[in-house]
MDTraj code that builds the backbone (N, CA, C; nanometers):
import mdtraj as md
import numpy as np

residues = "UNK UNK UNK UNK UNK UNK UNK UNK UNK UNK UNK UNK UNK UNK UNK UNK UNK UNK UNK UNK UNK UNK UNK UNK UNK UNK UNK UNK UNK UNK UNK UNK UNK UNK UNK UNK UNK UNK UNK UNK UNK UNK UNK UNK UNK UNK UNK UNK UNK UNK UNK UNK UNK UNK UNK UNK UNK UNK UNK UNK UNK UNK UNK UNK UNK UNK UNK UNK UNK UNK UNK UNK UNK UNK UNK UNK UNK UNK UNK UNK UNK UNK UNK UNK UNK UNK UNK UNK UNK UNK UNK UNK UNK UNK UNK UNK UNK UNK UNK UNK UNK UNK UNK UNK UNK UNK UNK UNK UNK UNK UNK UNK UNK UNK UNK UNK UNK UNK UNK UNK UNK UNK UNK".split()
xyz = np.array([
    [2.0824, -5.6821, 8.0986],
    [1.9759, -5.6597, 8.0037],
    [1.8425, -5.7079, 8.0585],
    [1.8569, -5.8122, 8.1562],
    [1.7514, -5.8575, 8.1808],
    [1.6987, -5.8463, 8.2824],
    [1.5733, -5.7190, 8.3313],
    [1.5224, -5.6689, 8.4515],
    [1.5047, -5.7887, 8.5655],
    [1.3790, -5.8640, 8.5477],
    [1.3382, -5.9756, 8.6204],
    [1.2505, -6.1158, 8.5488],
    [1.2504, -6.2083, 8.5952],
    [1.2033, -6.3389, 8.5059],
    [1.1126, -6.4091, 8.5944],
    [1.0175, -6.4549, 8.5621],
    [0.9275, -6.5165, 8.6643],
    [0.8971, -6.6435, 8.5574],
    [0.8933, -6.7093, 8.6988],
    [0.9077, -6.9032, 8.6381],
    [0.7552, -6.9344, 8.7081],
    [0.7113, -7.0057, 8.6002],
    [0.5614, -7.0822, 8.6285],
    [0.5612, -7.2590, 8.6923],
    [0.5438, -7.2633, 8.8377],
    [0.5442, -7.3927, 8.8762],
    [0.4412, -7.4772, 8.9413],
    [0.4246, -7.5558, 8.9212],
    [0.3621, -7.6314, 8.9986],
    [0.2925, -7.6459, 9.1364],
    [0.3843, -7.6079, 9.2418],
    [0.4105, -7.6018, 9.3323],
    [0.4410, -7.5022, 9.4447],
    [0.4149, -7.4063, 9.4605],
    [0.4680, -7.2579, 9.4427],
    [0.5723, -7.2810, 9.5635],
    [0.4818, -7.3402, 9.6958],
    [0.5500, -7.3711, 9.8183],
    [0.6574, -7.4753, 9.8407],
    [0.6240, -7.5712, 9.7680],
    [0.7678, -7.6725, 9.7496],
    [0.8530, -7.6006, 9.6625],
    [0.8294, -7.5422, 9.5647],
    [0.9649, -7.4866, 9.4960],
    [1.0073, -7.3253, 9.5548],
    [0.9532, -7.3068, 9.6373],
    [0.9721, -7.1797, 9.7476],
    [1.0537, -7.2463, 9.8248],
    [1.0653, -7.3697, 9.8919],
    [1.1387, -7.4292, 9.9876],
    [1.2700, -7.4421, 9.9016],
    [1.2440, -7.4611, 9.7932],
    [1.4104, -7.5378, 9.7450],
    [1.4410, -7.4331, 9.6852],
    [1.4249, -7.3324, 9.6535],
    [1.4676, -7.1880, 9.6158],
    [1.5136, -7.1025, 9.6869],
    [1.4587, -7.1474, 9.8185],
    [1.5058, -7.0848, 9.9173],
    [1.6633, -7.1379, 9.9861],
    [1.6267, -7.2998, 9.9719],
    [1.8063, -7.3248, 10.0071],
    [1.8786, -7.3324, 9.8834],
    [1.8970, -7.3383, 9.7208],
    [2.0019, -7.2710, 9.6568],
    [2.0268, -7.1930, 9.6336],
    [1.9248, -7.0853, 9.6705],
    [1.9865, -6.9063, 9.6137],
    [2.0469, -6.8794, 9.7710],
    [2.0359, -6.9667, 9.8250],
    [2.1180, -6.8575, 9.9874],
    [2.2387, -6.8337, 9.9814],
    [2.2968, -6.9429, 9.9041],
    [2.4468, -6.9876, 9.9199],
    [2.5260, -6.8681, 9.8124],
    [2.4388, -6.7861, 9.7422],
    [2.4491, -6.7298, 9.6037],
    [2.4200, -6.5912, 9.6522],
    [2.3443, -6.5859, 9.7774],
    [2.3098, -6.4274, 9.8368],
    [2.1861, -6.3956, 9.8391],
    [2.0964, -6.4788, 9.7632],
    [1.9687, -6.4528, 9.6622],
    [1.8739, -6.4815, 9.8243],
    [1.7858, -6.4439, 9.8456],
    [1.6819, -6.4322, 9.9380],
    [1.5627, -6.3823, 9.8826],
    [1.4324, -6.4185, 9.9270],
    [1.2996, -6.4338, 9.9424],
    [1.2683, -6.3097, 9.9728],
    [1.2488, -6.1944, 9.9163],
    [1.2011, -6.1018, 9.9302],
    [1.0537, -6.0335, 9.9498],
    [0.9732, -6.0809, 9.8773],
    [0.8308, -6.1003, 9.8860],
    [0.8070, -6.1887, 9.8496],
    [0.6601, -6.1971, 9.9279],
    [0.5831, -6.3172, 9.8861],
    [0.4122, -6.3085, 9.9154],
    [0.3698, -6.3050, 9.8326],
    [0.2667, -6.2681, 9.7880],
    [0.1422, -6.4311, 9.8031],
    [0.2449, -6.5123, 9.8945],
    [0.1422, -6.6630, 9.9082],
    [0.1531, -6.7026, 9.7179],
    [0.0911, -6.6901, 9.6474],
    [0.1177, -6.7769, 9.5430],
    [0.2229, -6.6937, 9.4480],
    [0.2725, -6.6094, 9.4652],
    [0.3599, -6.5171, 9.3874],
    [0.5019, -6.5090, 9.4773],
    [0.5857, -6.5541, 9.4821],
    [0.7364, -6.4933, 9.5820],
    [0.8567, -6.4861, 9.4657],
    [0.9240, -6.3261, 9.4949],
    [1.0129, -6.2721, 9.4329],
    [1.1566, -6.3122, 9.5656],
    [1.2610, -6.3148, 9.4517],
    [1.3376, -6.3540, 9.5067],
    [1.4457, -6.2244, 9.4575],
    [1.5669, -6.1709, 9.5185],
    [1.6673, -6.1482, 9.5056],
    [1.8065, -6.0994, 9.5640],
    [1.8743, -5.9855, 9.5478],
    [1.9901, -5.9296, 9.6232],
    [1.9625, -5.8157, 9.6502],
    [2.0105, -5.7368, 9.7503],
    [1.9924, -5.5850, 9.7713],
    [1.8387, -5.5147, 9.7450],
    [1.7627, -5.5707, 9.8007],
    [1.6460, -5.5705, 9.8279],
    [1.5819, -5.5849, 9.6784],
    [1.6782, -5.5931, 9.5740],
    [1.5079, -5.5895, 9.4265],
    [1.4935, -5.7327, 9.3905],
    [1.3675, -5.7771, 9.4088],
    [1.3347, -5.9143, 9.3262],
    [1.3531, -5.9131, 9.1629],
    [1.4436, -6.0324, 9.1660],
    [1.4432, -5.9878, 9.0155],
    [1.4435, -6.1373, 8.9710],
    [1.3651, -6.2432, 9.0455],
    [1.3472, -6.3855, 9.0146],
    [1.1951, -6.4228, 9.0874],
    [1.1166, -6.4513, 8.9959],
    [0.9608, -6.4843, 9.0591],
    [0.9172, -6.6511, 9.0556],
    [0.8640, -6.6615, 9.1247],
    [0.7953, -6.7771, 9.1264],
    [0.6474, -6.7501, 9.1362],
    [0.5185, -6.8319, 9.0408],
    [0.3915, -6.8195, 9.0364],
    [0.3523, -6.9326, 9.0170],
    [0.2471, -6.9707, 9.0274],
    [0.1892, -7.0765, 8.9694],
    [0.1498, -7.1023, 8.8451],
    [0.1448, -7.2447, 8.7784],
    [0.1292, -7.2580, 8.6732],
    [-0.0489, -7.2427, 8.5840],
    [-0.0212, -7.0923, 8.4844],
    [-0.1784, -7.0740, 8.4622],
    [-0.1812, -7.0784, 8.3349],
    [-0.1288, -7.1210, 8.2159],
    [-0.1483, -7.2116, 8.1263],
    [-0.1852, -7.3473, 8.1113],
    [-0.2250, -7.3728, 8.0337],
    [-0.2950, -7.5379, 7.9765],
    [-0.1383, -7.5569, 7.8808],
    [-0.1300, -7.7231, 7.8644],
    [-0.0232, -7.7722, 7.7440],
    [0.0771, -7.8332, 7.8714],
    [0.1870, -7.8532, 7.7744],
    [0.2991, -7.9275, 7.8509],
    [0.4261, -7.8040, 7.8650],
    [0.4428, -7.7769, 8.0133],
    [0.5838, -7.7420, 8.0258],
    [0.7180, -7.7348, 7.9321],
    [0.7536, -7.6743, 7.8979],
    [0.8852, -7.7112, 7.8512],
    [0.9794, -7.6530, 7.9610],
    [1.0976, -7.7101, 7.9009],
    [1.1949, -7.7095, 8.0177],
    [1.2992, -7.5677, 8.0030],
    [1.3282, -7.5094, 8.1010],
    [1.3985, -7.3520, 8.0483],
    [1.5221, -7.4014, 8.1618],
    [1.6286, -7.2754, 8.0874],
    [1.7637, -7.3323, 8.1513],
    [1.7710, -7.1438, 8.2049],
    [1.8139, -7.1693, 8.3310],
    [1.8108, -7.0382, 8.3971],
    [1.9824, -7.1079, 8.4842],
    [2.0268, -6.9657, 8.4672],
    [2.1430, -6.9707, 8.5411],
    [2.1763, -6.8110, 8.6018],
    [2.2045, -6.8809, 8.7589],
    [2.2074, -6.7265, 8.8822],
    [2.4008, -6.7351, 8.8789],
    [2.4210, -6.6084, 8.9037],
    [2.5391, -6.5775, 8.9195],
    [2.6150, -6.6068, 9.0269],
    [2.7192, -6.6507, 9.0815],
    [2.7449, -6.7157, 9.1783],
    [2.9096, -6.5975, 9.2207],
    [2.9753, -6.5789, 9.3542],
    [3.0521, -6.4979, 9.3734],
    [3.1746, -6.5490, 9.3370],
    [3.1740, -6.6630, 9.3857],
    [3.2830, -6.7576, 9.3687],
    [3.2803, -6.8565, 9.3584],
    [3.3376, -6.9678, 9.3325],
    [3.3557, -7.1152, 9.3173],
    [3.2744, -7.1913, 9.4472],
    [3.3605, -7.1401, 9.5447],
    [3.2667, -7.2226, 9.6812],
    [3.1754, -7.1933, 9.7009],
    [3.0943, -7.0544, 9.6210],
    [2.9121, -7.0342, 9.6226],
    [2.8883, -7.1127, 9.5075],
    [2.9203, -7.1673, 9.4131],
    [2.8407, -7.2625, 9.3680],
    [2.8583, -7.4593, 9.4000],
    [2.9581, -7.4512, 9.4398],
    [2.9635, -7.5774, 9.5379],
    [2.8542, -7.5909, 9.6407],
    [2.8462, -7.4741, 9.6969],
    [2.7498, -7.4323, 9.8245],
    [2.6011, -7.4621, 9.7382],
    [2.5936, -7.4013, 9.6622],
    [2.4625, -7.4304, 9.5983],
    [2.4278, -7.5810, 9.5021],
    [2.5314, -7.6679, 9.5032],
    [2.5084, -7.7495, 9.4138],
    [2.4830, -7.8324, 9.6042],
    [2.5644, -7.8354, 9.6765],
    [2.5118, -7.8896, 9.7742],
    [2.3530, -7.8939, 9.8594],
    [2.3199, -7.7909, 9.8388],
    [2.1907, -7.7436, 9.8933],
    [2.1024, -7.7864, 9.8225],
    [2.1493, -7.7789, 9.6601],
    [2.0265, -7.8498, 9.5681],
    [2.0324, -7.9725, 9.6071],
    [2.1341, -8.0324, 9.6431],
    [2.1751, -8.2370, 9.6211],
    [2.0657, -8.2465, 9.7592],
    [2.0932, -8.1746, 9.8605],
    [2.0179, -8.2209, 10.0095],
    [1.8507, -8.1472, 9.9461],
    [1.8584, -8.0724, 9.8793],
    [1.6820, -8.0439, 9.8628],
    [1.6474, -8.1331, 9.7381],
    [1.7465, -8.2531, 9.7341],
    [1.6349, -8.3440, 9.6612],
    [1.6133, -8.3259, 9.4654],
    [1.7382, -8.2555, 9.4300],
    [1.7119, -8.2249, 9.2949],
    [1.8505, -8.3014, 9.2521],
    [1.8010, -8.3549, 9.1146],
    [1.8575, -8.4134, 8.9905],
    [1.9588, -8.3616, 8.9839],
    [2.0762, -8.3714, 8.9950],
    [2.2102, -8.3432, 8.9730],
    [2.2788, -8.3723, 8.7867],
    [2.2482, -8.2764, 8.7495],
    [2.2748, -8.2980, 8.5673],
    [2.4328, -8.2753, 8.5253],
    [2.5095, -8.1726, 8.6405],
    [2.6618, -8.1621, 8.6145],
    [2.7142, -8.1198, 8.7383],
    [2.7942, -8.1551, 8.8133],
    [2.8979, -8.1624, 8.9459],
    [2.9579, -8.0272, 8.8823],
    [3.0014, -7.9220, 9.0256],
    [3.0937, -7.8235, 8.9389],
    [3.1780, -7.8651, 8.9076],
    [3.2378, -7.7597, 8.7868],
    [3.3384, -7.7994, 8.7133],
    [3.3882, -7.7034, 8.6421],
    [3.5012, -7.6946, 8.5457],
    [3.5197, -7.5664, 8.4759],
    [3.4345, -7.6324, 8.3762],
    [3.3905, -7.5001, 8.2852],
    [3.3553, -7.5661, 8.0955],
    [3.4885, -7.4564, 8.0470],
    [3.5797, -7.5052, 8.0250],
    [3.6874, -7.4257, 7.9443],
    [3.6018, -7.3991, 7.8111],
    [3.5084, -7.4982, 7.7273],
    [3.4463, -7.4366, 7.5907],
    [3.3797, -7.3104, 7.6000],
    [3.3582, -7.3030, 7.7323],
    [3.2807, -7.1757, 7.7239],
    [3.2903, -7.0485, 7.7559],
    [3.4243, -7.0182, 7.8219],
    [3.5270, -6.9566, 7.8124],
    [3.6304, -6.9877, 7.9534],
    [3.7962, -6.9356, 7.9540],
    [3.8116, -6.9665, 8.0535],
    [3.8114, -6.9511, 8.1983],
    [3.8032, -6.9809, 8.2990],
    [3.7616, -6.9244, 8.4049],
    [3.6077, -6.9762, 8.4523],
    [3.5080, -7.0285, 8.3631],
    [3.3771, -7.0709, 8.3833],
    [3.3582, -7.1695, 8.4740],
    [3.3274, -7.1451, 8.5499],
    [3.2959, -7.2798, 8.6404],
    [3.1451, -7.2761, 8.7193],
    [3.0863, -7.4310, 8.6741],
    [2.9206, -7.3821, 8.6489],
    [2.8599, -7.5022, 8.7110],
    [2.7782, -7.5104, 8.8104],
    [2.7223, -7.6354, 8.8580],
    [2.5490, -7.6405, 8.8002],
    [2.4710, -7.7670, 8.7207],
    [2.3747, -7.7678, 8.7407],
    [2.2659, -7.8891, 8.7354],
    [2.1602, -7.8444, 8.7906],
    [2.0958, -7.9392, 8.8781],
    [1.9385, -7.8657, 8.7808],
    [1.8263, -8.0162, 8.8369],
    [1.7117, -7.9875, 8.7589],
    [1.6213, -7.9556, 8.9114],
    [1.5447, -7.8613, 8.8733],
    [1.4778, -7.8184, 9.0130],
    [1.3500, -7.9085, 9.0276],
    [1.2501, -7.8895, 9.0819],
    [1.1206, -7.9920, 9.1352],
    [1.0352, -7.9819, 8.9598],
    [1.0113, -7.8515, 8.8640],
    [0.9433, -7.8795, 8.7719],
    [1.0143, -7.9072, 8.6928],
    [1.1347, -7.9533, 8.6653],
    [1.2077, -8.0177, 8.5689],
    [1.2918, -7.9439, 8.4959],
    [1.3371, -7.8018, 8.5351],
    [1.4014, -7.7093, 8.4697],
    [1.5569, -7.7057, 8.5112],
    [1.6392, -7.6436, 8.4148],
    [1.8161, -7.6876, 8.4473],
    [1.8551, -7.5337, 8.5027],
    [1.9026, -7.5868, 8.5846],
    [1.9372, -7.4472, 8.7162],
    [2.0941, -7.4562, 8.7285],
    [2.1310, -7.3705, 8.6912],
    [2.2817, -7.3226, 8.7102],
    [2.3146, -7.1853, 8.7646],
    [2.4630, -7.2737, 8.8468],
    [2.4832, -7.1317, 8.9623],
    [2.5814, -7.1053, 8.8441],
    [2.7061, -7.0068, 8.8258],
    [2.8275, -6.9918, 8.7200],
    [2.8776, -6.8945, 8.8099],
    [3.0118, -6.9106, 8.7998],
    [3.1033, -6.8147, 8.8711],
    [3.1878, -6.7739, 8.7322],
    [3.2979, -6.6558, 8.6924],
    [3.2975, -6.6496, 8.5424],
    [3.4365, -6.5914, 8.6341],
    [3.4696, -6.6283, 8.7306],
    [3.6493, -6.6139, 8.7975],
    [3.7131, -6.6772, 8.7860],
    [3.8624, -6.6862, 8.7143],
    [3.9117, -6.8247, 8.7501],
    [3.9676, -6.8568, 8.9003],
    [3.9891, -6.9777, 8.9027],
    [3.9928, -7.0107, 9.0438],
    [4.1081, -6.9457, 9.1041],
])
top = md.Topology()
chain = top.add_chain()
for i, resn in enumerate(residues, 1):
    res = top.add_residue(resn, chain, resSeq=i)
    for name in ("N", "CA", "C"):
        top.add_atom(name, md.element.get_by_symbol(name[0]), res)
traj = md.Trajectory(xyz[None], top)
């Protein structure tokens, strides 16, 4: 349902760096980049943006979660987040509440937002 989403940060180039090592593990790559604008995705369409932040007020925090192939791509990505320096909020794991087979790692990225890889296979 959902074409593409673009996240407003801080930072465009530090969170370009750490976007760049958890979506690898997931397939996700840097597709354009526009210097303060870079789209990210699979099979050449960006369908994840990064821009800078051009509102006034306080951030709130959004929970975005990328699809992961399998279990060891989101291990892979909870690792890449731990070495790029982000908040570790849940180790993978299954969530049986949320149905079975879910197994979902997530971590808070550089502007404070909850990033989850989910694989929806059981193991």
């Amino acid at each position: 349902m959902i074409d593409h989403v673009s996240l407003q940060v801080r930072d465009v180039q530090a969170s370009a760096t750490f976007y760049d090592a958890v979506l690898a593990p997931l397939g996700g790559r840097r597709l354009m980049d526009f210097g303060e604008v870079i789209g990210y995705g699979v099979g050449g369409k960006p369908s994840f943006w990064l821009g800078p932040t051009t509102t006034g007020g306080t951030a709130r925090e959004l929970h975005l979660a990328f699809a992961a192939a399998d279990r060891d791509a989101v291990r892979a990505f909870h690792d890449a987040a731990v070495a790029a320096g982000a908040e570790v909020l849940h180790t993978p794991r299954e969530w049986p509440q949320y149905h079975p087979g879910y197994f979902g790692a997530f971590v808070r990225d550089l502007d404070g937002n909850n990033v989850e890889a989910v694989c929806h296979s059981p193991g």
